[in-house]
Structures are given as C-alpha cells and as structure tokens.
C-alpha positions in Angstrom: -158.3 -57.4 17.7 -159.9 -54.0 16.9 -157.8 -53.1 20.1 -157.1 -48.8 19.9 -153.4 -48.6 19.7 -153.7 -45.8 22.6 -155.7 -47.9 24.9 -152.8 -50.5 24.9 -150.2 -47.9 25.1 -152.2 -46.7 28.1 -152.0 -50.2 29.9 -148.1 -49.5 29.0 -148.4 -46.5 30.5 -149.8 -47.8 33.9 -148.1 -50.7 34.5 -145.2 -48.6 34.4 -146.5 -46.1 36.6 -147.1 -48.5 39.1 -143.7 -49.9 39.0 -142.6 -46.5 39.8 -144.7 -45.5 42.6 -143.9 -48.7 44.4 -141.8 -48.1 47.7 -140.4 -51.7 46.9 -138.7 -51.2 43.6 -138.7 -55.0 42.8 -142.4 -56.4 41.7 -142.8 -60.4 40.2 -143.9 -61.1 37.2 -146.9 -62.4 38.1 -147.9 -59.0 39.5 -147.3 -57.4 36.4 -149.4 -59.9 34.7 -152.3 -59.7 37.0 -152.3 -56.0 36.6 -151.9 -56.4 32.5 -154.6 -59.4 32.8 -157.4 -56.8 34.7 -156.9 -53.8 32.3 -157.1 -56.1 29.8 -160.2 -57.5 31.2 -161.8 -53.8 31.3 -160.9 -53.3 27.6 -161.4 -56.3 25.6 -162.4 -59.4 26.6 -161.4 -61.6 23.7 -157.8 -59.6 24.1 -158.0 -61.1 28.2 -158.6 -64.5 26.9 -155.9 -64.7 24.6 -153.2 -63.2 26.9 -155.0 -65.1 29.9 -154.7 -68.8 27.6 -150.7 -68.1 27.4 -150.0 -66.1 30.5 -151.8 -68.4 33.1 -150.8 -71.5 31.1 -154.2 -73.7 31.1 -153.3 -76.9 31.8 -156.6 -78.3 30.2 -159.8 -77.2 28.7 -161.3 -77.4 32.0 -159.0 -74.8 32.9 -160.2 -72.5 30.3 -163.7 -73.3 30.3 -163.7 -72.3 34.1 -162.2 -69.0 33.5 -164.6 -67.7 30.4 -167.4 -69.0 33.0 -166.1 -66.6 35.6 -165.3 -63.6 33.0 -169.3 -64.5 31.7 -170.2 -64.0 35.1 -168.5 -61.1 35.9 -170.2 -59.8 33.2 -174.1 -60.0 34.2 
C-alpha cells in the first residue's frame, strides 16, 4: 500500500502514547488492536481490511463481507 511511512510511524507513535498515559499500565491485546484497527481505518481503508482479515480472524466470507459493508457505510 502507498501507505506514508510517517503516517504509520505516527499510529506507532500513538498507540504507544496511549499505553503510557494509561493509569492501568496493563492493556489487552485486543485494545491495542482496536486502537491500530481505527487509525488504520482513518488512513487507508484497503490497509484496515488487510490487518482487519488477519487480526479479527474471519471465520467465513460472510464474516468479511459484513465488515466491508459496514466500512462502505461508514463511508457515505
């Protein structure tokens, strides 16, 4: 993807911010990933897919097909 090598860095950046500035210093994965998922989201939608596809582990096309309805929506 023709993803700016800053812009990544940035999400980098942010996620580890927010580690930091948490009271509770332990977070779950799947918070990070939620947060990595949504600034993907903002930046490049073909990048959310892909990370998405692996990260949430579609079970089945259905899966999949759901969520690029709900991104499509999203973005009317």
């Amino acid at each position: 993807r023709p993803v700016p090598l800053r812009k990544l860095e940035e999400i980098v950046v942010a996620t580890d911010n927010r580690l930091h500035d948490r009271e509770d210093r332990e977070i779950t994965t799947q918070e990070i990933g939620a947060f990595v998922m949504e600034r993907l989201r903002e930046l490049d939608q073909v990048a959310y897919v892909r990370f998405a596809s692996v990260y949430r582990r579609f079970e089945d096309i259905g899966a999949f097909m759901e969520e690029l309805k709900t991104l499509q929506r999203n973005q009317q």
